[in-house]
C-alpha angles and dihedrals in degrees: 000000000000084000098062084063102055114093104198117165091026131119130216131199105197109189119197085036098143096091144341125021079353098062091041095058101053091051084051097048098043091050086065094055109266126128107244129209105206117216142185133096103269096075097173081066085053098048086051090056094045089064094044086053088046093054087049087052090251121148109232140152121203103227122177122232142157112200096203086068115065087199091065093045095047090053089037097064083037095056089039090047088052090037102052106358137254122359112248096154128044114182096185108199119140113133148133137190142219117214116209139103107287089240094069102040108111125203086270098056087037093054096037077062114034089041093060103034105041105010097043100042087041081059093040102056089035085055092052108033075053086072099036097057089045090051089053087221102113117219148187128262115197104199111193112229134166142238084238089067087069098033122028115237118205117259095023106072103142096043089056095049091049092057091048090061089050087058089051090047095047092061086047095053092046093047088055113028091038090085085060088059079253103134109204109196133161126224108212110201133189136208102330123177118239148159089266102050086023090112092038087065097058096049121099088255093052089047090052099047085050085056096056094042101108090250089025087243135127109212119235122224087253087067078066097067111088091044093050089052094045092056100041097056142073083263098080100054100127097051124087136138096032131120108217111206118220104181110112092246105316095133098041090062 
């Protein structure tokens, strides 16, 4: 069994690495034994990371790409395609988020969202599922999505509304990439705690939000790692299409 989930001779391009679940997956990819390309925009956080994965023994190649310029996607998946080879695996997982009520974001705060969330991650997946159906090697694409994009949170709208697009989007690119051997899935996490939430967690108003979770937990990256895995390798061929939630029962509450 342990064998369906190692993925040697593959290579990843993990996009949003430079911290957080990013920086997780690709760990978690290149310890299976896939070559991993590296991508965000800090790319002094990348190069960090490239020699983490060195010193593990991992493959990896640091590549710099912002996800809101189709110009820099497009030369991102070019430079990781000529660094560690041809793209079998996309986790495409590049976002960010505004918190505020819906009623004072302004278009700023709306594109700086929606551009990197949906549009970004929609150019993203198209630039790499290109060169998958003209390799003629099939694929997978791991969109990240979120549990908001099934229930709305408070604060964070327009996120929410941006992952929930992602989950819509994932369905339309299986549906029509799935005919090509590429599987398009979507990980939907909950509350996870990183670097960049870690002192949110400790305030009174992270305290009380733990309080009302279902197991008053928040998740680690680390809680990701069977499912990433499972949808990366040749285990998961027969599905496609679906959004796997990963929130210790938010949304079942």
């Amino acid at each position: 069994m342990d064998e369906l989930l190692r993925l040697d001779g593959k290579v990843a391009l993990v996009t949003g690495a430079s911290s957080g679940l990013g920086e997780r997956f690709a760990e978690v990819l290149g310890r299976a034994g896939a070559r991993v390309a590296l991508a965000a925009r800090r790319v002094d956080r990348l190069a960090s990371l490239e020699a983490k994965l060195a010193t593990a023994g991992v493959a990896a190649r640091a590549v710099a790409m912002d996800v809101t310029r189709l110009d820099s996607i497009r030369d991102a998946v070019a430079e990781a395609e000529r660094a560690v080879g041809p793209i079998d695996i996309l986790v495409n997982n590049s976002g960010v988020s505004v918190t505020k009520r819906l009623v004072d974001h302004d278009e700023a705060d709306y594109d700086y969202v929606i551009d990197t969330n949906l549009k970004g991650a929609f150019f993203v997946a198209q630039a790499v599922a290109k060169r998958m159906i003209g390799g003629k090697r099939g694929g997978r694409i791991i969109n990240i999505a979120s549990a908001g994009g099934i229930r709305p949170l408070a604060r964070i709208g327009v996120y929410c509304m941006s992952k929930a697009g992602v989950i819509h989007m994932t369905r339309a690119m299986a549906l029509e990439w799935g005919r090509y051997g590429i599987n398009v899935n979507a990980v939907c996490p909950g509350y996870i705690e990183t670097e960049i939430n870690r002192e949110h967690w400790q305030t009174e108003a992270g305290r009380k939000l733990v309080e009302m979770l279902p197991r008053k937990r928040v998740g680690r990256p680390e809680d990701l790692d069977g499912l990433m895995l499972l949808l990366a390798s040749q285990a998961s061929h027969f599905i496609n299409g679906a959004s796997i939630v990963a929130d210790d029962g938010l949304t079942a509450a």
